[in-house]
N, C-alpha and C positions, 0 to 999 in steps of 0.2 A: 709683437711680430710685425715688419714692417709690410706693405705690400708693393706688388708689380704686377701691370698689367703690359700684355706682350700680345701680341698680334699679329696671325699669320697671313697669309695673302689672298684670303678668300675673300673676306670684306674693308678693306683698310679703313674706308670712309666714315665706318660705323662705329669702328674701334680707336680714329682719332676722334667723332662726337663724343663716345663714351670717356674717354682720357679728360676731356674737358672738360665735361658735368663733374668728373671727379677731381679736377685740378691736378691731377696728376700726368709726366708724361710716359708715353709707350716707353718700354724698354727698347733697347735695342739689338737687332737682332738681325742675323746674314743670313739672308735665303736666296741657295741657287742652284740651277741643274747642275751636274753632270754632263760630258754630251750624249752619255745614253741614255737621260733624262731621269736621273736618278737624284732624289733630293737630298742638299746638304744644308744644317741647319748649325748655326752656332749662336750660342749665347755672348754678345759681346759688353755685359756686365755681370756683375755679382749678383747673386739671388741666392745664395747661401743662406737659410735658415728663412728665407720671405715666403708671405702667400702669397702666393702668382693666381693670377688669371689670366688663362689663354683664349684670346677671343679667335675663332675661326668656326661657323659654320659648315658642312659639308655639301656648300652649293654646285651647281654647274660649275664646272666640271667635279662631278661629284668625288667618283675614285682618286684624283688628285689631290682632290681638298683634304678628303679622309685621310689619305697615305701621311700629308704634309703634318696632319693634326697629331696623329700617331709618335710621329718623328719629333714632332716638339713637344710633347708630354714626354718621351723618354729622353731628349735632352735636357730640360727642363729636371726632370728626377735625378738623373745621374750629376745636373749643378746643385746637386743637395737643397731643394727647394722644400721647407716645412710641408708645404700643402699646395698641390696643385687643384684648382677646378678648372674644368673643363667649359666656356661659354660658347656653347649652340646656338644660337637665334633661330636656327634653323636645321632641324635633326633630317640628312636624308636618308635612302632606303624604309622611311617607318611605314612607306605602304604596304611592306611583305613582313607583315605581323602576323602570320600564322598560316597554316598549311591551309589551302583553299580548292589545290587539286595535286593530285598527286605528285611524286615526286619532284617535288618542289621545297627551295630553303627556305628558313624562315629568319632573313640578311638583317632585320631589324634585331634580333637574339645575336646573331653575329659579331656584327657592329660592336654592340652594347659591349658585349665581351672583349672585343679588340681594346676600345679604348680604357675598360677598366684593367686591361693584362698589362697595356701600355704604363701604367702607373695614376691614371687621374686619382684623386681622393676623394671628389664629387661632382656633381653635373649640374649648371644650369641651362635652363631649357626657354622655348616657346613656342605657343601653343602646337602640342605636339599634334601628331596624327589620328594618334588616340593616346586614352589617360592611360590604358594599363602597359603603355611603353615603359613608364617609370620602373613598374616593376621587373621590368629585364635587366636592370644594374643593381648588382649588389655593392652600389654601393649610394649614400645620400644624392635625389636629386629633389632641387629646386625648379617648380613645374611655372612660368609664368603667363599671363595672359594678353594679349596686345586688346582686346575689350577695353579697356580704358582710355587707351589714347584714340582706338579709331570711334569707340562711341562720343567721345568730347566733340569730334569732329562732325559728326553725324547730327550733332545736337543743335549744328551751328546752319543744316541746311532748312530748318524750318520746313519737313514734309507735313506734307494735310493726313492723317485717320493713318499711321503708319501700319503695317503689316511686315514683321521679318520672317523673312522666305529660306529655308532649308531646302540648297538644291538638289540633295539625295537624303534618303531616310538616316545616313549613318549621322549625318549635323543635327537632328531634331535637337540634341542636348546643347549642342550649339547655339542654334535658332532660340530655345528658351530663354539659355542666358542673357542673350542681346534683348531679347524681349521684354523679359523682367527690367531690363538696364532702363530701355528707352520707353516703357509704359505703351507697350504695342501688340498687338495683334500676332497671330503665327499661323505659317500655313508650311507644309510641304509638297516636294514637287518629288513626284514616285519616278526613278529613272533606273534603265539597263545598260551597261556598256557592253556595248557591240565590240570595242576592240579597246587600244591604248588611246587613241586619238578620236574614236568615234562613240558617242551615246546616242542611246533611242530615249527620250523622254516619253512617258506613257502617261502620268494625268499628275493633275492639282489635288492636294486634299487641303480645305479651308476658302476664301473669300479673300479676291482680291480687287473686286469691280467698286471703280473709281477711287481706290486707294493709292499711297506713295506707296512702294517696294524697297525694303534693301534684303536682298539675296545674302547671305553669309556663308565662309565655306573655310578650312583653314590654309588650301593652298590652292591654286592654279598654275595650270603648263600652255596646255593648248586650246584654253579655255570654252570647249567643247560642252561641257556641262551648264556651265554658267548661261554662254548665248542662247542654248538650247533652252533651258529653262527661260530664259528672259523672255522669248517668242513666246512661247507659252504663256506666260502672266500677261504677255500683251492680250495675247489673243479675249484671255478672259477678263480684261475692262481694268488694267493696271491703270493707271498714269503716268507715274515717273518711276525708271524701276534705277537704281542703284542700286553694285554689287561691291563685298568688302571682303577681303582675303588677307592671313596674316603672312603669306609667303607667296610672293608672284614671281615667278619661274617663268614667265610669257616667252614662247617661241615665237619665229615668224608666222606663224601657221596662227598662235592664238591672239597675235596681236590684228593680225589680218578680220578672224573671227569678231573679235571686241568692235574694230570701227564699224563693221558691218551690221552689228547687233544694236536693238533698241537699247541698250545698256548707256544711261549718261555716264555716269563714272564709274570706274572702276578704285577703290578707294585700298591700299596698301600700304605696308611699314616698308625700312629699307632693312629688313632682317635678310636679305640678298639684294647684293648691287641690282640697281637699275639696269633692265636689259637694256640688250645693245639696240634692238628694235623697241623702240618707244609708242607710243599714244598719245593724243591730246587728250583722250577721256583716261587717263591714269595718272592719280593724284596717290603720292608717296608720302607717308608719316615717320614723324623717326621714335623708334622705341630705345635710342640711348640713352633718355632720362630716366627709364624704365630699370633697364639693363643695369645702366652704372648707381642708383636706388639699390638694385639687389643686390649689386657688388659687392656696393659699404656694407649694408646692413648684414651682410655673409662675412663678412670681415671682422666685421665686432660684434658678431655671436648674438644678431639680434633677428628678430622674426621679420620675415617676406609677407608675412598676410595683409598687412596694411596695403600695400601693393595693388592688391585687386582692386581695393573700392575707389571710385569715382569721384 
């Protein structure tokens, strides 16, 4: 079964890196409004009987990204494509994983649904929001970790007595894993959000006087959490504190936040383009060697687990 990988226009960047780890080129393909901005999507080759992989995450502009993904999985199907996956870099809505107050939906079950009704045959993924997202799709997904490429990096800044920092309780499992990675220390920082854009940090549990810091988290927006916390580790006798995110979504508001914060780097994949407002303390990694690794290895029916280790 031959394959094709196709690329919609959420992340192109990512999805010409991946094309070239795999030697392989994008298909091609006509993406355009409407003028009531409605999407039209055509296949302009054959993929009769191929495993297709469609790269497009559901970044900023999120509901765009999704509609456009939607629209080329059932084009994609209806061009009698053996096997479609679905490749996410970046799953959004997965932060409304379940009712939290009343009437309220639960858009990550949604989603899930939508694209598996759309036609996908299976999902690959990274680091999701949480793990039991997977189990919202009935149908095979492939869960991956960006832990590898950003702790190689990590390894390369030579910190003194490391300590990884969980900036809310729900990363502890998080913060382990890096920890276990990098032979380090762990501590958490107990926090409440006040609103979308606003937390209150309340305390530290663990030691971090005169230690290096890397904060880990699996995404940022308005990086509210992150700075918040980083004050904090200052306060109580950090040193260098560095923070690592597998989805950086920075608004003006959080890139504003980051320069202002003791935070020296903020260390990121490009599992969504580079915002349009940048930073000098934001260093980008790219997980296409990753991605296009689980491509092949889903293509010829071989196991993803090698993947994880370092």
């Amino acid at each position: 079964m031959p394959m094709k990988v196709i690329s919609g226009t959420a992340n192109v960047p990512l999805a010409k890196r991946i094309a070239e780890h795999l030697d392989v080129p994008l298909a091609d393909v006509v993406i355009t409004r409407f003028p009531d901005q409605e999407t039209f999507i055509k296949i302009s080759e054959n993929i009769r009987g191929h495993d297709v992989f469609l790269i497009q995450p559901s970044s900023p502009p999120a509901n765009e990204n999704l509609m456009e993904l939607l629209i080329m999985i059932d084009a994609i199907k209806r061009a009698s494509a053996m096997r479609i996956t679905a490749v996410m870099p970046y799953f959004g809505y997965a932060r409304q994983d379940r009712k939290d107050q009343p009437r309220v939906p639960i858009t990550a079950k949604l989603v899930a649904n939508l694209i598996t009704s759309a036609g996908a045959d299976r999902m690959l993924m990274l680091d999701l929001h949480s793990q039991q997202l997977q189990g919202f799709f009935d149908i095979p997904v492939d869960h991956l970790y960006a832990s590898p490429v950003i702790v190689k990096y990590i390894r390369t800044k030579q910190l003194d007595n490391m300590v990884v920092v969980s900036p809310d309780v729900g990363g502890v499992k998080m913060a382990y894993a890096y920890a276990k990675m990098l032979d380090a220390g762990v501590a958490i920082v107990n926090k409440q959000r006040t609103s979308a854009t606003e937390v209150e940090v309340l305390n530290l549990v663990g030691d971090v006087q005169g230690r290096d810091v890397v904060m880990v988290d699996d995404l940022t927006s308005t990086a509210g959490t992150l700075t918040q916390a980083a004050r904090l580790l200052k306060k109580s006798g950090a040193k260098r504190i560095f923070a690592a995110v597998s989805h950086c979504l920075l608004t003006d508001l959080g890139v504003q936040r980051l320069n202002d914060s003791p935070i020296e780097e903020l260390i990121a994949t490009d599992s969504i383009v580079a915002p349009v407002a940048s930073s000098p303390k934001l260093v980008h990694l790219s997980v296409a060697e990753l991605l296009g690794d689980a491509i092949l290895r889903i293509h010829n029916n071989q196991s993803v687990t090698s993947l994880f280790r370092i």
